[in-house]
C-alpha positions in Angstrom: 108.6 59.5 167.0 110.1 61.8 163.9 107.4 59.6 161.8 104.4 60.4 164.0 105.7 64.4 164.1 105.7 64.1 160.2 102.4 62.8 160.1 100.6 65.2 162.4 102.5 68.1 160.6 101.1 66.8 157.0 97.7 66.2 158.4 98.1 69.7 159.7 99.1 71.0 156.2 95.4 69.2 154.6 93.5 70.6 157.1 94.8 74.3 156.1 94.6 73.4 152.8 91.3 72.5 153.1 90.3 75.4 154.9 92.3 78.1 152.5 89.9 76.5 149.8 87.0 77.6 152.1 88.0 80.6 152.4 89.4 81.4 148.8 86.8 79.1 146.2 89.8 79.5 143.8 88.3 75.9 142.7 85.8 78.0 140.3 89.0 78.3 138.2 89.8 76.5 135.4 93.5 75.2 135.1 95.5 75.2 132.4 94.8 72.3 131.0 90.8 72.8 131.3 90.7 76.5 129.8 91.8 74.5 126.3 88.5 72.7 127.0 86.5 75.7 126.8 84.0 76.2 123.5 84.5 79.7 121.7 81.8 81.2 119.4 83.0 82.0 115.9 81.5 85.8 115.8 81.5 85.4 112.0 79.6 82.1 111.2 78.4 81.9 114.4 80.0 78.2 115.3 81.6 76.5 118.4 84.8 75.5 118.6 87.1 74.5 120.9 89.8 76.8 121.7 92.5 74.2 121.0 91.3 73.2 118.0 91.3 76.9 117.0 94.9 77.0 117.8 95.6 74.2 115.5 93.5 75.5 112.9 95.5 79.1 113.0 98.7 77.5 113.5 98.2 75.5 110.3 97.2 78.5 108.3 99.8 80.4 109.4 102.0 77.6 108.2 101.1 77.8 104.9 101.5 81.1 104.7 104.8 80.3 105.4 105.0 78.2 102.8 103.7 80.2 100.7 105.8 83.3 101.0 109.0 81.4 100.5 107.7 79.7 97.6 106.8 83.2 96.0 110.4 84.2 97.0 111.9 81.5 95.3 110.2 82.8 91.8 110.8 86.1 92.7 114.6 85.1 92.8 114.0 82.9 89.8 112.7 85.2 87.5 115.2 88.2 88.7 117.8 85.7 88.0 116.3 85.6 84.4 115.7 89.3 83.5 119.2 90.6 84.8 121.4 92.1 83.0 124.9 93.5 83.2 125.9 97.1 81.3 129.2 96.7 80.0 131.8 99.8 81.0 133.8 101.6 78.3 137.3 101.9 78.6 137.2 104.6 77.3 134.8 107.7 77.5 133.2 109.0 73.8 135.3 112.5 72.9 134.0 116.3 72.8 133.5 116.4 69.4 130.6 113.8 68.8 133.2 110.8 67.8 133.1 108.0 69.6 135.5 105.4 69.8 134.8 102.0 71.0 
């Protein structure tokens, strides 16, 4: 009995299903999955492309810019490294009359 209850309440929940998709065409929307299938014009050189391959395009750029940057910081370090250099401190501070002692 509890089996044939369960099956007339899930054929209930189709039929409403159904009908809320009557009702609401919410089937004119893409999911997820298909928005990454969807072409976008480049405005610049005027090709298609597909919005995930865009992605991975941009992502791949933005890696090398990464790249990039920390090998420029690296140098940057490098060639600080290379033109520091320390001031010694006297000990002792020259005197008021133009002597100085070291």
């Amino acid at each position: 009995m509890k089996k044939f209850l369960f099956g007339v309440r899930e054929f209930a929940w189709m039929v409403a299903d159904e009908i809320a998709d009557w009702l609401y065409p919410y089937r004119n929307q893409l999911t997820p999955e298909e928005k990454f299938e969807v072409r976008v014009k480049d405005p610049m050189s005027g090709e298609m492309w597909m919005i995930e391959e865009l992605i991975q395009q941009m992502n791949q750029k933005v890696d090398k810019l990464q790249d990039d940057m920390m090998w420029m910081k690296d140098k940057i370090a490098e060639h600080e490294q290379k033109l520091s250099f320390k001031v010694k401190k006297r000990s002792q501070s020259p005197s008021v009359s133009g002597k100085v002692k070291m």
